[in-house]
N, C-alpha and C positions, 0 to 999 in steps of 0.2 A: 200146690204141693201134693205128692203120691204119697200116700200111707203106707209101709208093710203092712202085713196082716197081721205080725204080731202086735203091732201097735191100735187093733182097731178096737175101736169100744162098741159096748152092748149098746141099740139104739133104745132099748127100754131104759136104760140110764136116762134117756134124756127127761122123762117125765120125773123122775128121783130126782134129778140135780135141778130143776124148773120146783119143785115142790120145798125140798131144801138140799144144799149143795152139803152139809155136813152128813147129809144120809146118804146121799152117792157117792162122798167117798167113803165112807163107813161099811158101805157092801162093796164097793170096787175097789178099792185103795187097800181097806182091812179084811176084806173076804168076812165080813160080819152077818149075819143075818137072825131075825128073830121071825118067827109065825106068830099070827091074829087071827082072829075071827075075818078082817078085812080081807087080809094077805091070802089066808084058803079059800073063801068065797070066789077072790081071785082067779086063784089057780085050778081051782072046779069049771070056772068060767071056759078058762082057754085052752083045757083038755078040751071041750065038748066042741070049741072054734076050731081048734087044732084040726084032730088026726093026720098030723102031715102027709101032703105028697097024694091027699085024696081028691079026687076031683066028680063035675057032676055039672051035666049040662039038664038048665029047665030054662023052658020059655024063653031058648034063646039067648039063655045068659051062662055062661061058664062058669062055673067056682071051684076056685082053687083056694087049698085050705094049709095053713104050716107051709107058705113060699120061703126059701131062705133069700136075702138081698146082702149088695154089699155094696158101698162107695168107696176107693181107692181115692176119691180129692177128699172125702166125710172126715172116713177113717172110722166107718160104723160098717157092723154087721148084724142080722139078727134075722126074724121071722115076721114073714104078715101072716097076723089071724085066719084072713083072708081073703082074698083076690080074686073081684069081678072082671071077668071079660065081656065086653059089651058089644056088638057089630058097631062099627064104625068105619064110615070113609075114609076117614083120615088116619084112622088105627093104622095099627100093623097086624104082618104076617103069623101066621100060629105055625108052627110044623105041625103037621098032619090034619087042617082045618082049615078048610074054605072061607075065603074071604079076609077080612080085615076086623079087628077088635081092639079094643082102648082098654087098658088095667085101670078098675076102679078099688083103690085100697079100701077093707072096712075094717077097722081094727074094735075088737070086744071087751068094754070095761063096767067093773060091779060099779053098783049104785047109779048113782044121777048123773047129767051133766053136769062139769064144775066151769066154777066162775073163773076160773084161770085160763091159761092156754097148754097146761100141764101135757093134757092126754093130745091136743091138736099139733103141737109140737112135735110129740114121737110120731103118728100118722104121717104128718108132713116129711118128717124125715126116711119114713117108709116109703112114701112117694118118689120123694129127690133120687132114691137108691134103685128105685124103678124105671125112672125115667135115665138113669146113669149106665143101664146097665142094659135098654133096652132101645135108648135111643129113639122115644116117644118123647111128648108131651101130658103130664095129669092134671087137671086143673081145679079137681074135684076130687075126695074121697068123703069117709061117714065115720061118725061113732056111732056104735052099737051100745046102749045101758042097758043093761039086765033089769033095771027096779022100772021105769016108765016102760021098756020092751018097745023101743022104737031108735031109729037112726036120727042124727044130729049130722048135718050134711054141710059140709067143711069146704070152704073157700081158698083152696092151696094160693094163698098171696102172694107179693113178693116181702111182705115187711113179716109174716109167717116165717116164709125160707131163710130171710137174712138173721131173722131170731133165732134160726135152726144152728146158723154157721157161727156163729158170734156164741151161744152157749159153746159150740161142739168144738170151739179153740178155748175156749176156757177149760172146759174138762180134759183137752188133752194137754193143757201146761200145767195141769193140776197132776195128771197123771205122769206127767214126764219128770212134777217133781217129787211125788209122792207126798204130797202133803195135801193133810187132812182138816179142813176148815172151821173155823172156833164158832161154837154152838151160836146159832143167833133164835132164844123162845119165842115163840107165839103161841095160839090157841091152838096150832095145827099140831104140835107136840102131841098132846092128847091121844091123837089118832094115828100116831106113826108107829109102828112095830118094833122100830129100835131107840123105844124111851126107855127102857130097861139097859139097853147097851150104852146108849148116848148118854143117860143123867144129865138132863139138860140146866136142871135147877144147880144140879152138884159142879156143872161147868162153868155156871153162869158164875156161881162164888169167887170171890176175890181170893186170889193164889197167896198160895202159903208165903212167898213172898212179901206179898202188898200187904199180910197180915204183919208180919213181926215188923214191917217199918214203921206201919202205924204204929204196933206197942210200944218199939222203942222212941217213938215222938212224941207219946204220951208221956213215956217216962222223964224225956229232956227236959221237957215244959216246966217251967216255973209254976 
């Protein structure tokens, strides 16, 4: 299937609806959003990754910084942090650059590695969008943590990619129907930004509903 562009979603969604699917649609779905202490540390991160459209060659490695990417089968668009070019045989061509070079994605996230596939998800998907649009192969890309200050170097799979395709038809029948998914708590609540929006505890409550059936069952009882 071809996407329009009006129908494409943000690939930073993916890491949101991998974390929990009621916050991605809470910021995509309701145009919701709350700041944290987490969410700025964040966003101070990927000014500094950013500068889009900057580039800079050392020791034989190109960097490109704020790439925009897009998949027409995804149906995602967004930005790499930013993108190594590496000489490669097998690479490809650069306009205006000798030789051959392979795109290596590194995308930059606050804190530690996590135990999920959260962040390797959207990377992967920066990838696929790369290899989509440039007609390579990537087989590798990195996370970059700000708290250890070192890369976590990422094995683009294929059970990775099919994770990648399998959320990214979930989000878009989610999006096609616009409906917004029933809170599911955990400990991760705690650290989300939109517990103030979402009231995860005031959701979880049994609906004014289920309440007055109970009373009036009480009341039937002998």
């Amino acid at each position: 299937m071809i996407w329009q562009e009006d129908d494409y979603l943000a690939i930073s969604g993916l890491q949101h609806f991998s974390f929990c699917r009621r916050q991605w649609a809470l910021i995509t779905l309701e145009q919701q959003w709350s700041e944290n202490l987490r969410t700025t540390e964040g966003a101070l991160l990927h000014e500094r990754a950013h500068e889009e459209g900057f580039s800079e060659k050392r020791r034989g490695v190109l960097t490109v910084r704020g790439l925009r990417v897009q998949s027409p089968t995804l149906g995602v668009s967004g930005s790499c942090d930013v993108v190594e070019w590496l000489r490669d045989p097998a690479g490809i061509s650069l306009a205006g650059r000798d030789g051959l070079w392979r795109p290596y994605p590194v995308e930059y996230k606050r804190g530690e590695p996590k135990q999920t596939d959260a962040d390797r998800l959207q990377l992967c998907c920066q990838a696929m969008c790369l290899e989509e649009m440039l007609c390579c192969s990537i087989p590798e890309g990195a996370l970059f943590y700000d708290k250890p200050r070192r890369r976590e170097r990422v094995a683009l799979c294929d059970d990775l990619r099919d994770k990648v395709r399998t959320l990214l038809a979930e989000m878009h029948a989610l999006q096609k129907r616009g409906y917004t998914p029933k809170v599911k708590t955990g400990a991760f609540c705690r650290a989300c930004s939109l517990n103030s929006l979402c009231l995860p505890k005031l959701c979880k409550s049994p609906s004014a509903q289920a309440y007055l059936r109970a009373a009036l069952q009480e009341e039937e009882s002998p």
